[in-house]
C-alpha positions as CSV (number, residue, x, y, z in Angstrom):
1,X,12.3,19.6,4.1
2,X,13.2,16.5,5.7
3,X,11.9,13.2,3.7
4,X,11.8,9.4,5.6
5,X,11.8,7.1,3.1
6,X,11.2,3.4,3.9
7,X,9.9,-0.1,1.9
8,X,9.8,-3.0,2.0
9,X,9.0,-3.3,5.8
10,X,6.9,-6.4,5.4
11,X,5.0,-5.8,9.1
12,X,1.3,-5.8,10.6
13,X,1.7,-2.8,12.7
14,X,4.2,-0.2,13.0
15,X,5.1,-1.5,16.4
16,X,7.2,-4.7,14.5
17,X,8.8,-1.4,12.8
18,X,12.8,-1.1,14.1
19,X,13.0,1.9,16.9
20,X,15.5,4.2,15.1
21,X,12.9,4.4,12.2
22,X,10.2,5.3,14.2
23,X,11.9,7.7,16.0
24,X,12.4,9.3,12.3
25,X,8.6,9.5,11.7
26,X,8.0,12.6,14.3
27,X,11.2,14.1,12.5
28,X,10.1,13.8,9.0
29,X,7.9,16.3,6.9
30,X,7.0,13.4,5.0
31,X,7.2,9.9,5.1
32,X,7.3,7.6,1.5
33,X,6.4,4.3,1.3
34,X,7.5,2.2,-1.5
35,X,5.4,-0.9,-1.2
36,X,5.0,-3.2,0.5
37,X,3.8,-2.5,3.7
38,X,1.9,-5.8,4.2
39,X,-1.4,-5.0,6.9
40,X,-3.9,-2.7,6.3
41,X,-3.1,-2.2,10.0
42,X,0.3,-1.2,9.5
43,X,-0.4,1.4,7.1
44,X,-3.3,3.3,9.0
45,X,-0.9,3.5,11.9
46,X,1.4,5.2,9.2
47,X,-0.7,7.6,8.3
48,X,-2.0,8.3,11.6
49,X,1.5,9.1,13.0
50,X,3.1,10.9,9.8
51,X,2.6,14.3,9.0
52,X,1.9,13.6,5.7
53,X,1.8,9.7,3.9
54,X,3.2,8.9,0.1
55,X,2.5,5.2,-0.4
56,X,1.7,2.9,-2.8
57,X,0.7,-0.7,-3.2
58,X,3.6,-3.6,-3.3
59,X,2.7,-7.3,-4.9
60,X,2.2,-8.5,-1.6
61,X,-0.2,-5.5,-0.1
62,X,-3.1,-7.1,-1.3
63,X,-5.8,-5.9,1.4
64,X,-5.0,-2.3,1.3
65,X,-7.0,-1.5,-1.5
66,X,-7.3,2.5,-1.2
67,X,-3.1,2.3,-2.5
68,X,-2.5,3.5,-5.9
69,X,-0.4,1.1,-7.8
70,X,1.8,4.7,-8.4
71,X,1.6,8.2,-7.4
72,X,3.2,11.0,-8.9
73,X,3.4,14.2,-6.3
74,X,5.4,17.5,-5.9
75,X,7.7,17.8,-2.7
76,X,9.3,21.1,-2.9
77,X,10.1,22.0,-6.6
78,X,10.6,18.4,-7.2
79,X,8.2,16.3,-8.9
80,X,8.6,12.3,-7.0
81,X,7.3,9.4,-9.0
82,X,6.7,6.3,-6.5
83,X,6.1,3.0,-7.1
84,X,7.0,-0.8,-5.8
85,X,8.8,-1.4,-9.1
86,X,7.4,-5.3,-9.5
87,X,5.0,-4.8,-12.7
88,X,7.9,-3.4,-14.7
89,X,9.8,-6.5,-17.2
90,X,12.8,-4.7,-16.6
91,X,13.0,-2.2,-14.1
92,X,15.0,0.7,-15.0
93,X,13.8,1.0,-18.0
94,X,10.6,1.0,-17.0
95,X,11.4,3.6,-14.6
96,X,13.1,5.9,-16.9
97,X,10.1,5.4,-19.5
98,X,7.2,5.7,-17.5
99,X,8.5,8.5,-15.2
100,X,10.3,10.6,-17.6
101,X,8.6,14.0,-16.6
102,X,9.6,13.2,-12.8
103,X,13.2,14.3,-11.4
104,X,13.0,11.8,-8.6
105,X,11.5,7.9,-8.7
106,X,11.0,6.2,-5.3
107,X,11.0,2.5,-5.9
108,X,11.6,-0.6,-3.8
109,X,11.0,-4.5,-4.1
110,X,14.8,-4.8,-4.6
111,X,15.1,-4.9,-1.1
112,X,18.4,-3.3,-1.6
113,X,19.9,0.3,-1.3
114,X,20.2,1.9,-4.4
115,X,20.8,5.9,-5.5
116,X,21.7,6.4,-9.3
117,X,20.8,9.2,-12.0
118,X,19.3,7.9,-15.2
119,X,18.6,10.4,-18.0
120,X,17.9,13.6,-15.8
121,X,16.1,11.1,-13.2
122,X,17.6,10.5,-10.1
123,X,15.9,6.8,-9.0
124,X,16.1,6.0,-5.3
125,X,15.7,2.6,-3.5
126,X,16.0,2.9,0.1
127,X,16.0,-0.8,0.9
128,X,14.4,-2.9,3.0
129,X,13.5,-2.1,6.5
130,X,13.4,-5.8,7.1
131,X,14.9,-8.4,4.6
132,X,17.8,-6.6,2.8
133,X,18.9,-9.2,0.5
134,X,22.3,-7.7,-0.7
135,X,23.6,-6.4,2.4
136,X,24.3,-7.6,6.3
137,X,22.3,-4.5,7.2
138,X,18.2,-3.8,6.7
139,X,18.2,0.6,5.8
140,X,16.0,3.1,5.0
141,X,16.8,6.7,3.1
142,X,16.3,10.1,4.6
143,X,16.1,12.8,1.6
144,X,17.0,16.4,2.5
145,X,15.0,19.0,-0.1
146,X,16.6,22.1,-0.2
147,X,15.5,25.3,-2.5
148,X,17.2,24.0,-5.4
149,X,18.8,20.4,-4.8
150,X,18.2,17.6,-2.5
151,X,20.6,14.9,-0.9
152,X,20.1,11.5,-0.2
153,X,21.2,9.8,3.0
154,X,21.0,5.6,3.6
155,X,20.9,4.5,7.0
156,X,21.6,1.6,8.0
157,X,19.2,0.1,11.0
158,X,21.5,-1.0,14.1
């Protein structure tokens, strides 16, 4: 099972999205999206064009009201926690806490690439599709699902 993940992509329609990630949506057996979309636009396209839609509100998605703050949803034999990440004080441990029975958290608002395993949880940031504020290079994450393990790819957008 092939996973897109994106955030942070901070557009009004999926036509301000880079090329290379829409040419991933067709490709993808899911698509996660870790806040922040921005338009209510936007997202409809999303979920028009994806086969199937995880996605969940950022602190700047404030007129898509039918997102879920977080979502918690099986992909495989993996249970995913998503969320933005901006309510929690301190991040990872908020993570950790509040998705302890997940093996995989999907967060953003970092706006910055991040794969790291916590206390059984792997936590995954795929960056920003638009505004990556540690590196030269906006990214996104594709996550492979295999029978019993997954891998995690970042991409960087050219």
């Amino acid at each position: 099972m092939r996973i897109l993940i994106i955030s942070d992509t901070h557009i009004y329609s999926i036509k301000n999205l880079p090329p290379q990630v829409l040419d991933e949506i067709p490709n993808s057996d899911a698509v996660i999206h870790a806040g922040d979309i921005v338009g209510i636009k936007a997202y409809n396209e999303l979920k028009e064009i994806s086969k199937r839609l995880y996605a969940v509100k950022g602190n700047i998605d404030l007129d898509i009201e039918e997102l879920e703050d977080e979502l918690i949803f099986q992909l495989g034999k993996f249970k995913i926690g998503l969320t933005h990440g901006h309510k929690y004080n301190n991040l990872y441990n908020g993570l950790i806490y509040n998705f302890s029975e997940c093996d995989i958290v999907v967060f953003g608002h970092l706006h910055s690439p991040y794969f790291g395993r916590e206390k059984n949880l792997s936590l995954i940031n795929p960056g920003s599709t638009s505004k990556n504020r540690w590196k030269n290079k906006n990214s996104y994450a594709i996550m492979d699902i295999y029978e019993n393990d997954f891998k995690v790819t970042f991409v960087d957008i050219s």
